[in-house]
C-alpha positions as CSV (number, residue, x, y, z in Angstrom):
1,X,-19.5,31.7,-90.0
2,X,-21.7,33.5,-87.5
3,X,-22.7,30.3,-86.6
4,X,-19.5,28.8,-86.2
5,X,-18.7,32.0,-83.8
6,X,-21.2,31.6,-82.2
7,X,-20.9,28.1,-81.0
8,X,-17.2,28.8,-80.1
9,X,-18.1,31.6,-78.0
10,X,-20.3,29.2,-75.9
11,X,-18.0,26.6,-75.8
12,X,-15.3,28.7,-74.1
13,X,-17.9,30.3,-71.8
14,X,-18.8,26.6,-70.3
15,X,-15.4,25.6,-70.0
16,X,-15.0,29.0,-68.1
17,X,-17.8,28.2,-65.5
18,X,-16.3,24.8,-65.4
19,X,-12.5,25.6,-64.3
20,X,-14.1,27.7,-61.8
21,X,-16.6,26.1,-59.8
22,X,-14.0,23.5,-58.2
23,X,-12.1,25.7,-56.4
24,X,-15.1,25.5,-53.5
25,X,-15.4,21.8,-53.7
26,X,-11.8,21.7,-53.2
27,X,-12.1,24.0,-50.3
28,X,-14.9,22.2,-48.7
29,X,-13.5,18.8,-47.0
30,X,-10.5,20.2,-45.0
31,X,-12.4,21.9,-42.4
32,X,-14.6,18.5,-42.1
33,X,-11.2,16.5,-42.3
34,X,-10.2,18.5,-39.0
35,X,-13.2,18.5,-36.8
36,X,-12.8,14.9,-36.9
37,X,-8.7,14.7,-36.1
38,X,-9.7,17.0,-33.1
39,X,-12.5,15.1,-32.1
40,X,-10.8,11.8,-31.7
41,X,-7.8,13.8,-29.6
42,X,-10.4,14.6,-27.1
43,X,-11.8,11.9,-26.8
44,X,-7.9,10.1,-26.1
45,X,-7.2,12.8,-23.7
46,X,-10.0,12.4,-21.4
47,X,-8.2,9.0,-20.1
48,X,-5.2,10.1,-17.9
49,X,-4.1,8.1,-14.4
50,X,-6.3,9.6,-11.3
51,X,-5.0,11.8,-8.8
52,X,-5.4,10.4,-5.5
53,X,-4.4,11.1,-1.7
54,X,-4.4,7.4,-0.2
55,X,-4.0,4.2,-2.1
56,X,-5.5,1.2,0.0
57,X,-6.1,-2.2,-1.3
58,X,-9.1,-4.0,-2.0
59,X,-10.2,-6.8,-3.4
60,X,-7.3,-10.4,-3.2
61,X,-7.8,-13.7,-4.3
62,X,-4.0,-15.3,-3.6
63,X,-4.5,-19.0,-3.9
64,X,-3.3,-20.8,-7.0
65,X,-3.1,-24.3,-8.6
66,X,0.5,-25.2,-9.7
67,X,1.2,-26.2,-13.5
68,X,-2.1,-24.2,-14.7
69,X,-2.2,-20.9,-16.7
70,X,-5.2,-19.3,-18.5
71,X,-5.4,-15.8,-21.1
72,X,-7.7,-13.4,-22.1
73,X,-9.6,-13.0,-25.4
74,X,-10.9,-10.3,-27.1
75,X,-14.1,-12.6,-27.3
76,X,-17.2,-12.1,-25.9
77,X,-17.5,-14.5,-22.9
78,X,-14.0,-14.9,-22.8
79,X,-12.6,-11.6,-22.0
80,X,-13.4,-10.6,-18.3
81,X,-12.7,-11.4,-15.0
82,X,-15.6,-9.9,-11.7
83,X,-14.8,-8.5,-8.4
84,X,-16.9,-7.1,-5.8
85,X,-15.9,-3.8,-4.2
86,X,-15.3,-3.2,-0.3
87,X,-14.3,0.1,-0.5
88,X,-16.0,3.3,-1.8
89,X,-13.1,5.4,-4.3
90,X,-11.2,5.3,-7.2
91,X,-9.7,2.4,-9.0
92,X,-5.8,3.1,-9.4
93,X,-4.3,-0.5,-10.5
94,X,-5.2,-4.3,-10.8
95,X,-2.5,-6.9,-10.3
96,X,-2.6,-10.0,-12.1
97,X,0.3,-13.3,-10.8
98,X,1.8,-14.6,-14.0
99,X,4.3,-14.1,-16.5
100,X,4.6,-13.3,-20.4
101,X,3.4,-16.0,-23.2
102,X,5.9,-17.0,-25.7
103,X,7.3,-15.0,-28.6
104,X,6.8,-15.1,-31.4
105,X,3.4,-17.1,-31.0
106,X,0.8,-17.7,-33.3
107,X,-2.1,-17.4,-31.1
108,X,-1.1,-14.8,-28.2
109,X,-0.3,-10.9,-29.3
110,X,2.1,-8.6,-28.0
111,X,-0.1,-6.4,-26.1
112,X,-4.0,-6.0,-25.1
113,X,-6.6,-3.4,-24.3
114,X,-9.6,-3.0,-22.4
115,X,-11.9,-1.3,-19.7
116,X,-14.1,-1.7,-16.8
117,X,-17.7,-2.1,-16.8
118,X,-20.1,-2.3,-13.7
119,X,-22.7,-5.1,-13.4
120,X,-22.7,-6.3,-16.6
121,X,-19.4,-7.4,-18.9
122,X,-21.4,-6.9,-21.7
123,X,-24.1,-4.4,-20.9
124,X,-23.1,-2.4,-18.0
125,X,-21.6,1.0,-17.9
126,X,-18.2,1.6,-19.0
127,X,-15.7,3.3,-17.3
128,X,-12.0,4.3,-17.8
129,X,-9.4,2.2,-20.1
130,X,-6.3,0.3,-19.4
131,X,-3.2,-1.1,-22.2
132,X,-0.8,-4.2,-20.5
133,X,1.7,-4.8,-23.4
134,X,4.4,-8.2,-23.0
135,X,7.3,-5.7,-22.5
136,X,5.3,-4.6,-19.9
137,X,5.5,-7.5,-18.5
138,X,9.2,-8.4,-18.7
139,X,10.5,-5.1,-17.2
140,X,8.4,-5.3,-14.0
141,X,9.5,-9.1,-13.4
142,X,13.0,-7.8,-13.9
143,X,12.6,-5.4,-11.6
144,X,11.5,-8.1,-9.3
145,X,14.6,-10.2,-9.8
146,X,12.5,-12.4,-11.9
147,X,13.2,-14.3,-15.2
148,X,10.4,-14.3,-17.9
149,X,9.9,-17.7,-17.9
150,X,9.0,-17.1,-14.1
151,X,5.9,-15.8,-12.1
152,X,5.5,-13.0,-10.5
153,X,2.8,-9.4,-9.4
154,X,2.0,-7.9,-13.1
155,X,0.6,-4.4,-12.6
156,X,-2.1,-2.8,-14.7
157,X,-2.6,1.2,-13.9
158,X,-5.9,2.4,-14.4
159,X,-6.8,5.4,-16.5
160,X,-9.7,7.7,-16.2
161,X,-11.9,8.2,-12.5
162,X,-13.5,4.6,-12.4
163,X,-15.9,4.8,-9.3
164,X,-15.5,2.3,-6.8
165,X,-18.5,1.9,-4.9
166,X,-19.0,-1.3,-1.5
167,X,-21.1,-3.4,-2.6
168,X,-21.2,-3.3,-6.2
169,X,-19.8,-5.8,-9.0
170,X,-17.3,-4.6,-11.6
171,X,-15.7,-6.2,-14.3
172,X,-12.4,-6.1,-15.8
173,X,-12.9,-6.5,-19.7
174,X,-10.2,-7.1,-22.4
175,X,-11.9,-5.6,-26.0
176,X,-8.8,-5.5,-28.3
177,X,-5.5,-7.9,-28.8
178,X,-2.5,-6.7,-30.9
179,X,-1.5,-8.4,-34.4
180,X,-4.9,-10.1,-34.6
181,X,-4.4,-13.0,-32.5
182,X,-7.2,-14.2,-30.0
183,X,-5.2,-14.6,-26.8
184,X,-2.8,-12.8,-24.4
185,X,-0.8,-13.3,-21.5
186,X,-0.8,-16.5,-19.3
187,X,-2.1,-15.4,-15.4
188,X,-1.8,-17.9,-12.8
189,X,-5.3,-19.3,-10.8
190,X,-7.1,-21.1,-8.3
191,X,-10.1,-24.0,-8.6
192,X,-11.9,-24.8,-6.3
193,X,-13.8,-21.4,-6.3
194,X,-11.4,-19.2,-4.0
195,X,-13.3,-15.8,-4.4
196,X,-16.9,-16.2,-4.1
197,X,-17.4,-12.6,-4.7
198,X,-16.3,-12.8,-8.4
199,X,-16.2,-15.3,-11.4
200,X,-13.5,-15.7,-14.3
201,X,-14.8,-16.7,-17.9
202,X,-12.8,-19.7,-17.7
203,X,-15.0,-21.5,-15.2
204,X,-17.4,-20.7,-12.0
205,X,-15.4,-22.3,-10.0
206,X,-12.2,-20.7,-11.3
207,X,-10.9,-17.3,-10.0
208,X,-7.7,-15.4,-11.0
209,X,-4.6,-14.7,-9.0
210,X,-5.6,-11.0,-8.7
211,X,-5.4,-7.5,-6.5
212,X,-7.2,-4.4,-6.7
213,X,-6.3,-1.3,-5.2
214,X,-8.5,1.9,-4.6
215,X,-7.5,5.1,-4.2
216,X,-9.9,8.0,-2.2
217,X,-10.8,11.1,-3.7
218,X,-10.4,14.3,-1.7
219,X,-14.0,14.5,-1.3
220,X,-13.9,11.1,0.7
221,X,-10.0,12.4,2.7
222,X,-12.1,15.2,3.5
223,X,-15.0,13.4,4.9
224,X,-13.1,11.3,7.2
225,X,-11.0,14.2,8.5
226,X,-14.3,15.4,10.2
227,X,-14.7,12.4,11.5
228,X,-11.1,11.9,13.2
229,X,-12.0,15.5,14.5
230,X,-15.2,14.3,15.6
231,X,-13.5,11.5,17.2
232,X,-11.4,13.6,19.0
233,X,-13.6,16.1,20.6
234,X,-15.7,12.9,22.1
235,X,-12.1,11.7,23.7
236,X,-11.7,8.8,21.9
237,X,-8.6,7.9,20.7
238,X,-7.5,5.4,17.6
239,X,-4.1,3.6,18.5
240,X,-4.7,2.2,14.8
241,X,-2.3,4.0,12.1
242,X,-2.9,3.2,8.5
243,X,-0.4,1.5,6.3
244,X,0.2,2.7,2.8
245,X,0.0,-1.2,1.0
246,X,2.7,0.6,-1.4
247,X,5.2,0.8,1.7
248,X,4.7,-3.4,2.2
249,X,6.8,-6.1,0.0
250,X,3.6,-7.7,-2.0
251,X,3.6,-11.5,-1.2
252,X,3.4,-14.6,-3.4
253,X,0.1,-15.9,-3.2
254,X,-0.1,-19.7,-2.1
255,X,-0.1,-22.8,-4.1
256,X,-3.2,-25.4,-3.6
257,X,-0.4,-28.6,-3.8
258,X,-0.4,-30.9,-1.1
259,X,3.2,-30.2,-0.4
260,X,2.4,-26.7,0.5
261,X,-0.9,-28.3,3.3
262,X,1.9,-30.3,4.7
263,X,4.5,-27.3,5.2
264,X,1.5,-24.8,6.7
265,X,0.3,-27.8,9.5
266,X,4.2,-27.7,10.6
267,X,4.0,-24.9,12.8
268,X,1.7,-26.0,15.6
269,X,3.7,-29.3,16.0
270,X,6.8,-26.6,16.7
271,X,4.6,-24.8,19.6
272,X,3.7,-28.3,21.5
273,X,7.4,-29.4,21.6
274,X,8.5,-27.5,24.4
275,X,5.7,-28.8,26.4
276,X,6.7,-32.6,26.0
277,X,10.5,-32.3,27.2
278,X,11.1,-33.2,30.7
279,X,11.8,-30.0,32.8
280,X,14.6,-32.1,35.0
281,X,16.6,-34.4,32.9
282,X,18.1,-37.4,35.4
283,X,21.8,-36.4,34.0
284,X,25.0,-37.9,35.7
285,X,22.6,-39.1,38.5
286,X,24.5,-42.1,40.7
287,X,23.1,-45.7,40.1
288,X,22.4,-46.0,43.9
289,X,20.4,-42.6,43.8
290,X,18.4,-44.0,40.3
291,X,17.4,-47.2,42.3
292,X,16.6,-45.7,45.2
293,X,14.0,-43.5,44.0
294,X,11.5,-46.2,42.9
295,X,11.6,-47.9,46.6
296,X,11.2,-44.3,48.6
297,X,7.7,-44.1,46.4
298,X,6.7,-47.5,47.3
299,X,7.1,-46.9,50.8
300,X,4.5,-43.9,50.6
301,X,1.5,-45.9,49.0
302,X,-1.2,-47.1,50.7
303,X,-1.7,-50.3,49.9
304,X,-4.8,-52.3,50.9
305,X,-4.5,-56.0,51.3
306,X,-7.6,-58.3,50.3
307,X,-7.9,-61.0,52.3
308,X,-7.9,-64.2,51.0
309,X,-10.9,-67.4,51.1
310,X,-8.9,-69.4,52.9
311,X,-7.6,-66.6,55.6
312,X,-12.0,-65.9,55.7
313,X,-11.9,-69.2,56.9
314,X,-9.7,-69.4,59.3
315,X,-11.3,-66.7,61.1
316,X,-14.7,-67.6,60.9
317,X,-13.3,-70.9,62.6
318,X,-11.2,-69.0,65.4
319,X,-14.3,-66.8,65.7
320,X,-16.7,-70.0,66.7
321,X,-14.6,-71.5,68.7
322,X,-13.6,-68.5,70.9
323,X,-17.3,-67.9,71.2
324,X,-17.9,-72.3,71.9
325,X,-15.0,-72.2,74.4
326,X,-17.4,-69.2,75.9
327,X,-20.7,-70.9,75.8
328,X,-19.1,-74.2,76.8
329,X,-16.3,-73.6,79.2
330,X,-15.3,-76.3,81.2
331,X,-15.8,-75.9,85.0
């Protein structure tokens, strides 16, 4: 019986020690549970669209070919598009000429997501983030007047500061599609290799139907506020006022079809027509004054008559016997 006890007594002692040492482990993975939640909410809030003074655009490649359409991929070497930058600032938005691929699809998704990257579309550093959904789409060509089986401006709005320095390559990168599929969107452009500053993953000689548009920072408003003041004070003036590109109508860029060649060499055929019509048009002029006119012109030329062989002849004759009839006279 002691024994017995004794072995009960331990028994409820471990299961004792055992009901309470979970109460830690229990406590232990909620404060690791919410360092990460808070971590990946930083992280999303550090992307929000820049704050700039003056928006001014860029980079613009407006020349397509009619009938042809190309997509992005989530694909390595098939998910960018280059551009080199003129202008140093911020990038604010990149427009794209095309319209939204058909739904449902089983190759192009409802939306896509990517970033920017300098140099490199692989390797370079990344910057900023942008989303471009198909409803996205279909509202702005609505609010264009445009159908969705029509083309038109699509406009992406950076987020984050992405630095826009002259000189220097950037390119646009797509790294996610919706619904797993492998392609979005169907973007309108031009062979022939319109922009030699960039390339699209399609082809070299292939470059989108695209617009960039940079914004300045204040450090940059600043910096050319000196200079106007600068300017000034040396009594030189600047008749030049700049346009805000937002206060324009964006044009349709401009097929590569013959038809289009033809239209565009109209215009300087319209500028020599005036000089070919007569200034005085002979209207309701009299018959007699119409017949008149040649003989009045004829009288005023000069004409020179060639003599003939035979009138030579006759007057080399004349000449030796006038000068005979001289030597020879008869007395």
């Amino acid at each position: 019986m002691p024994l017995l006890t004794c072995c009960l007594a331990l028994v409820v002692f471990l299961i004792g020690c055992s009901e309470d040492t979970p109460e830690p482990k229990k406590d232990s993975p909620k404060p690791l549970v919410t360092k990460q939640e808070k971590a990946d909410v930083s992280i999303q809030s550090d992307f929000e669209y820049p704050d700039v003074y003056v928006e001014e655009l860029d980079q613009t490649q407006e020349f397509y070919k009619e009938q042809h359409e190309t997509s992005f991929s989530f694909v390595t070497k098939k998910n960018w598009f280059s551009y080199t930058a003129s202008k140093d600032g911020i990038l604010t938005k990149v427009l794209f000429f095309g319209k939204p691929n058909f739904q449902p699809s089983d190759h192009y998704g409802n939306s896509m997501h990517g970033f920017i990257r300098e140099g490199n579309p692989d390797t370079g550093a990344k910057f900023g983030e942008w989303d471009l959904s198909r409803d996205d789409i279909v509202n702005q060509l609505s609010a264009q007047g445009i159908n969705d089986r029509e083309a038109g401006w699509i406009t992406i709005r950076m987020k984050g500061k992405i630095p826009q320095i002259a000189g220097k390559t950037y390119f646009f990168v797509c790294d996610k599609i919706t619904g797993g599929k492998p392609w979005f969107g169907a973007f309108a452009f031009g062979e022939g290799n319109p922009y030699k500053e960039g390339k699209f993953w399609l082809h070299p000689d292939h470059d989108l139907v695209f617009r960039t548009y940079v914004g300045k920072t204040p450090e940059q408003v600043t910096k050319e506020q000196k200079n106007n003041e600068i300017t000034k004070a040396l009594g030189v003036e600047e008749n030049e006022v700049p346009i805000n590109p937002n206060d324009l109508p964006t044009p349709f860029p401009i097929s590569q079809t013959t038809n289009n060649v033809v239209i565009q060499q109209v215009d300087p055929v319209q500028e020599a027509l005036p000089a070919i019509e007569p200034t005085n048009e002979p209207k309701n002029i009299p018959v007699d004054e119409q017949v008149a006119t040649p003989a009045i012109q004829t009288e005023q030329l000069n004409l020179i008559q060639i003599p003939s062989a035979d009138d030579n002849d006759q007057n080399k004759s004349e000449e030796k016997r006038s000068l005979f009839n001289r030597l020879f006279k008869k007395k």
